[in-house]
C-alpha positions in Angstrom: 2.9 29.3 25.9 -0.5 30.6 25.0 -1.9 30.6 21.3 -1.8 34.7 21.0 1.9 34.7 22.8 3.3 32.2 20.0 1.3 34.5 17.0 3.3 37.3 18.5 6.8 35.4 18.8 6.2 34.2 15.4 5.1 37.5 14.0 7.7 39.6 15.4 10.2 37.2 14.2 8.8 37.2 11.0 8.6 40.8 10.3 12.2 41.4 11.7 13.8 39.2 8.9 11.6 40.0 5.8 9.1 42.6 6.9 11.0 44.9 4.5 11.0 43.2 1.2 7.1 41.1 2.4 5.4 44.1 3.6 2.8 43.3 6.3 2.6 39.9 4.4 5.6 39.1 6.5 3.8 39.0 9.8 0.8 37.0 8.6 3.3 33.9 7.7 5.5 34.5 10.8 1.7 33.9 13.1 1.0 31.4 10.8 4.2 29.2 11.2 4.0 30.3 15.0 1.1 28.4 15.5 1.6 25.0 13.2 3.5 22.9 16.0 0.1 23.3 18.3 -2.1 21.5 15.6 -1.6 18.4 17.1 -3.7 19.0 19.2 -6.3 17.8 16.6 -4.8 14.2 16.9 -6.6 11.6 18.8 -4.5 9.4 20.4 -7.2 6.8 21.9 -6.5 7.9 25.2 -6.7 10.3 27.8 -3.3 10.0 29.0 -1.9 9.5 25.5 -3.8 12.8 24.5 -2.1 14.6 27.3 1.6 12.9 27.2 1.8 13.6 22.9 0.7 16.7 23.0 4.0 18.6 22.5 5.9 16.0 21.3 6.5 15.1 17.7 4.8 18.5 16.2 7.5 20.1 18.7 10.7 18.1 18.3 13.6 19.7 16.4 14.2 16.5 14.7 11.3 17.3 13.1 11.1 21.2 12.7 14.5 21.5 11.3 13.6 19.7 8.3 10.2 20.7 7.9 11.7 24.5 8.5 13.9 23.7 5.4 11.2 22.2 2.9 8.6 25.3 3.6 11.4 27.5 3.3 11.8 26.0 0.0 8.1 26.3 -1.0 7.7 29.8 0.2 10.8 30.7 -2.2 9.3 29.5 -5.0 6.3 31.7 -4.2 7.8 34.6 -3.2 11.4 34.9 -4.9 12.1 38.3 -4.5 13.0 37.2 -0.9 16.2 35.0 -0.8 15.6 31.3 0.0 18.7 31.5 2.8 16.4 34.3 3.8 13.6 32.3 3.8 15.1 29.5 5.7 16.3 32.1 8.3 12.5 32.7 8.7 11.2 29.5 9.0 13.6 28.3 10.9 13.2 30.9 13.4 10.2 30.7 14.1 9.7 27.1 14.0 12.0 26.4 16.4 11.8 29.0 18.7 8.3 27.5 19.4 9.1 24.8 20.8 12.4 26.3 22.8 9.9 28.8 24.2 7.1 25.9 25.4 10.1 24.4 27.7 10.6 27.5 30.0 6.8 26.4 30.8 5.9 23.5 33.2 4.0 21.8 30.8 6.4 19.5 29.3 7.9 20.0 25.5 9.9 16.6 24.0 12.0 18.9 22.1 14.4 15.8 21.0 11.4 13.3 20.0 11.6 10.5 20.0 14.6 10.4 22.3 14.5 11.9 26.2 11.7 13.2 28.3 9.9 16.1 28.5 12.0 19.6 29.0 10.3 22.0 31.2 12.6 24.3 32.7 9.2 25.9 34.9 10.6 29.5 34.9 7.6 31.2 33.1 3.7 30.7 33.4 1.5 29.6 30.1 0.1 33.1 30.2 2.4 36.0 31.2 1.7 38.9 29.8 5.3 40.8 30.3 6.6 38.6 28.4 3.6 39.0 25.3 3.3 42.5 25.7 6.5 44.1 24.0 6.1 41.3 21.4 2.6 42.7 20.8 3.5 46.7 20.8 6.2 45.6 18.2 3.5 44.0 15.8 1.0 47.0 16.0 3.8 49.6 15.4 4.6 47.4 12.2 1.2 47.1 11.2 0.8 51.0 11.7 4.5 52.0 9.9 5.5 49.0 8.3 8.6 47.7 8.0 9.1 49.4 12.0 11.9 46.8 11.9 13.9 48.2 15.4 10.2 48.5 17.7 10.0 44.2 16.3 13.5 43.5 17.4 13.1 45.7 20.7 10.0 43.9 21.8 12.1 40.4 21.0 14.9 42.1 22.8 12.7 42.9 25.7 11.0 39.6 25.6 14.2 37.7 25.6 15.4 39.7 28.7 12.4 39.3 30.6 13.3 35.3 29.8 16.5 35.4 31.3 15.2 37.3 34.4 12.7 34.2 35.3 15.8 32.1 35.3 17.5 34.0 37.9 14.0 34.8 39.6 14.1 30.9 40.1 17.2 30.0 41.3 16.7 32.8 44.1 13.5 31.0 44.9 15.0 27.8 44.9 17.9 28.3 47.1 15.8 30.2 49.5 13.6 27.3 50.1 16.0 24.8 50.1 17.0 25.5 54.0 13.5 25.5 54.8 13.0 21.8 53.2 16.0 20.2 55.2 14.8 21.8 58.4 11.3 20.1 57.5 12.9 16.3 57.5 12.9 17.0 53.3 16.5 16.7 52.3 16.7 15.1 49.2 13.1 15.6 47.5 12.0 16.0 43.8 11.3 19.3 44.1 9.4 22.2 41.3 9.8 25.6 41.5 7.2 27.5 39.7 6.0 30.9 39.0 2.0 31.7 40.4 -0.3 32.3 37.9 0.9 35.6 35.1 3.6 37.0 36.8 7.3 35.8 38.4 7.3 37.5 41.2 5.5 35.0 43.3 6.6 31.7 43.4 5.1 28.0 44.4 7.4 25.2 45.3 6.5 21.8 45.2 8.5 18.9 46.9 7.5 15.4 46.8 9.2 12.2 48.9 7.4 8.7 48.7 5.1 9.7 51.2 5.2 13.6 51.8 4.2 16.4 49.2 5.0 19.9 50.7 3.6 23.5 49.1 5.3 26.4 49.9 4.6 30.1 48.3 6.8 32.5 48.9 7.6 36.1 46.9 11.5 36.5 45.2 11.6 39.8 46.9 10.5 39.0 50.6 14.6 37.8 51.6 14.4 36.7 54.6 10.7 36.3 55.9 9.6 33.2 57.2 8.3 30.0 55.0 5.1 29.0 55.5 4.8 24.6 54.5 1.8 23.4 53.9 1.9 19.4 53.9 -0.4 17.7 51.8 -1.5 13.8 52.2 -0.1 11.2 49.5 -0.8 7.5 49.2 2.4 5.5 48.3 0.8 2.2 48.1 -1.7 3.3 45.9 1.0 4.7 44.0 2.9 1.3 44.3 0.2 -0.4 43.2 -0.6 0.8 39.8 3.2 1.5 39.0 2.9 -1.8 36.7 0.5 0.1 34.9 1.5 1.5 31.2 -0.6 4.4 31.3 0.3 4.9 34.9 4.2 4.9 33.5 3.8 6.8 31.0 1.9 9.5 33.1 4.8 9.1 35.8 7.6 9.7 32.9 5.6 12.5 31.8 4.6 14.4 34.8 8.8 13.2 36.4 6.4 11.5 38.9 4.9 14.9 40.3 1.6 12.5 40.6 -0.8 12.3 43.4 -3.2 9.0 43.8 -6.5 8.7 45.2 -9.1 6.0 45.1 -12.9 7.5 44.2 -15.7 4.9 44.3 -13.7 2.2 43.2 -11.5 4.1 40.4 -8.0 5.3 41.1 -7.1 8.5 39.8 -4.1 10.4 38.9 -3.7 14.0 39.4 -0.6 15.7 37.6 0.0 18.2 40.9 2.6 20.4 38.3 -0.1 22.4 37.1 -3.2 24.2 38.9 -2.7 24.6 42.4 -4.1 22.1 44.7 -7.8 22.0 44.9 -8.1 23.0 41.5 -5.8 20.8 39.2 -6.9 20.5 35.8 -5.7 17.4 35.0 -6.9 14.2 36.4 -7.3 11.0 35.2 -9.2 7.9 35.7 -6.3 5.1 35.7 -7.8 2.1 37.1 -11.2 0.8 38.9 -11.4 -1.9 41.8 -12.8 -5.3 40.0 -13.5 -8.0 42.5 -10.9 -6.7 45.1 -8.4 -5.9 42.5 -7.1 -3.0 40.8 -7.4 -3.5 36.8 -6.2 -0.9 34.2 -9.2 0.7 32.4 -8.4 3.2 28.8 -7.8 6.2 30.7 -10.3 8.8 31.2 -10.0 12.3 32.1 -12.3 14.4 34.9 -14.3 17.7 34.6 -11.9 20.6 34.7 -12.7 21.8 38.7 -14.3 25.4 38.9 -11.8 28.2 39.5 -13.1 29.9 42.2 -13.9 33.4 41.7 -11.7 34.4 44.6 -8.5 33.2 43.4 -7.1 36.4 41.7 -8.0 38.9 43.9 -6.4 36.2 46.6 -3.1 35.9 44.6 -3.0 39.4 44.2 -3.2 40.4 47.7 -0.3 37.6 48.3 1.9 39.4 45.4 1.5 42.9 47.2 2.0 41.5 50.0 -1.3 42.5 52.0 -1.3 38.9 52.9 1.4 37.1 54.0 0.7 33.7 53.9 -1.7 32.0 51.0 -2.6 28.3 51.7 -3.2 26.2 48.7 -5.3 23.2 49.3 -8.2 25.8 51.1 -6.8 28.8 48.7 -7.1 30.8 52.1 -5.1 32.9 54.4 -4.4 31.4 58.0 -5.3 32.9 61.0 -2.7 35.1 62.9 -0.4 33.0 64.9 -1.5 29.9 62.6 -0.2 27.7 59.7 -1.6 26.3 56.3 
């Protein structure tokens, strides 16, 4: 999740468990501690892909944060001893873990048991969604105003938690609803993502993938039994095939669980991790490989400029969540003619 909704989480959690014995002082270590996993984000890996595919991993792995939970705990008892160190550790470990737990209802990708196991992205919640920050926030500022405010901290966790649970179900209501639609398309068996749209879980974006098809569909958990719209994008499996030998093409594959579009550019293949973005404005692409005398040969990998967003884009998905449109292509972020598909 973003920066300000982890300050929150770690806040609220903070000042719920010792905001009566700390004072305010409780909520600054709680934002604190909510944002230490994301420092690694200062490391350089030497790579673009390995910059992308760390990020999230060892800073978030309870392997790690249990431990370190324990030692800080420790440290911040011998600062502050009127608080309890079992009190302390309830803190830190609180906070520091639900971090982590919260980054893998994201799409992202969170390596919460580093170094063993992929990624865990559950997809249920967008990066930014602010009904899921907001009751988090009031909490804080009712503390801030009227400390120790201890039951408006725990209601906005309460809330917050809730709202969790309700993109989980959101999902699966999603997910079997397209499902149909998929076999009837030739897709029976396809990795498949289902996604919330940009700061909200009422619209949804599914992506399924075969060797050689990739399929968008966007479609609102309250619209029952309207008709799908499928948009189907090109792919290029022997591109694909032919950088699979690739480490940094592996480890991107692992990463992204092979939700990877290929395209050759001037003589340099790129990968595009379709999870995130929509199409047309993915923000992650790397340059993988470049053509060498007829052949493909593996380069360090670069990433590409971020692409624009295009100014249109909210007021398009927010005339797709009210439904005053329909159907919302992707690829041209555009609504079809009547009578036509994406």
């Amino acid at each position: 999740m973003d920066s300000i909704t982890q300050v929150a989480l770690g806040a609220s959690l903070a000042g719920a468990v010792a905001g009566k014995t700390l004072g305010r002082t409780a909520l600054v270590i709680g934002a604190g501690l909510g944002t230490l996993p994301d420092l690694d984000v200062i490391i350089d890996y030497g790579s673009a892909v390995a910059n992308f595919t760390q990020h999230r991993g060892f800073s978030h792995s309870l392997f790690i944060l249990v431990p370190l939970a324990v030692l800080l705990a420790w440290l911040l008892w011998r600062w502050r001893p009127q608080l309890s160190f079992p009190r302390w550790l309830t803190l830190t470990a609180l906070v520091l873990v639900t971090h982590p737990l919260l980054d893998s209802f994201t799409t992202y990708g969170t390596q919460l048991f580093w170094p063993l196991g992929p990624p865990v992205a559950l997809s249920s919640i967008f990066i930014i969604d602010p009904l899921y920050t907001l009751p988090l926030i009031v909490g804080c500022l009712v503390f801030l105003v009227r400390p120790p405010a201890r039951r408006a901290l725990v209601t906005g966790l309460a809330l917050s938690t809730l709202y969790l649970g309700w993109t989980l179900s959101a999902q699966q209501v999603v997910t079997e609803r397209i499902k149909p639609a998929l076999v009837e398309a030739g897709l029976e068996a396809p990795r498949l993502l289902v996604q919330p749209m940009p700061f909200n879980t009422v619209l949804w974006r599914a992506t399924a993938l075969t060797e050689d098809q990739h399929v968008e569909i966007v479609t609102g958990v309250f619209e029952g039994d309207t008709p799908l719209s499928l948009e189907f994008l090109p792919r290029d499996p022997d591109l694909a095939r032919a950088v699979s030998g690739f480490p940094e093409a592996q480890r991107l594959d692992w990463f992204t669980r092979g939700f990877l579009n290929y395209r050759l550019n001037n003589g340099e293949v790129m990968a595009t991790d379709i999870r995130l973005g929509i199409p047309g404005a993915h923000p992650f692409t790397f340059v993988l490989a470049e053509e060498r005398n007829g052949r493909l040969q593996p380069v360090t990998s670069e990433r590409t400029a971020r692409p624009p967003v295009n100014p249109e884009a909210l007021g398009l998905l927010w005339s797709r969540l009210t439904g005053a449109t329909p159907a919302l292509c992707l690829a041209s972020l555009a609504t079809p003619a009547p009578g036509q598909r994406c």
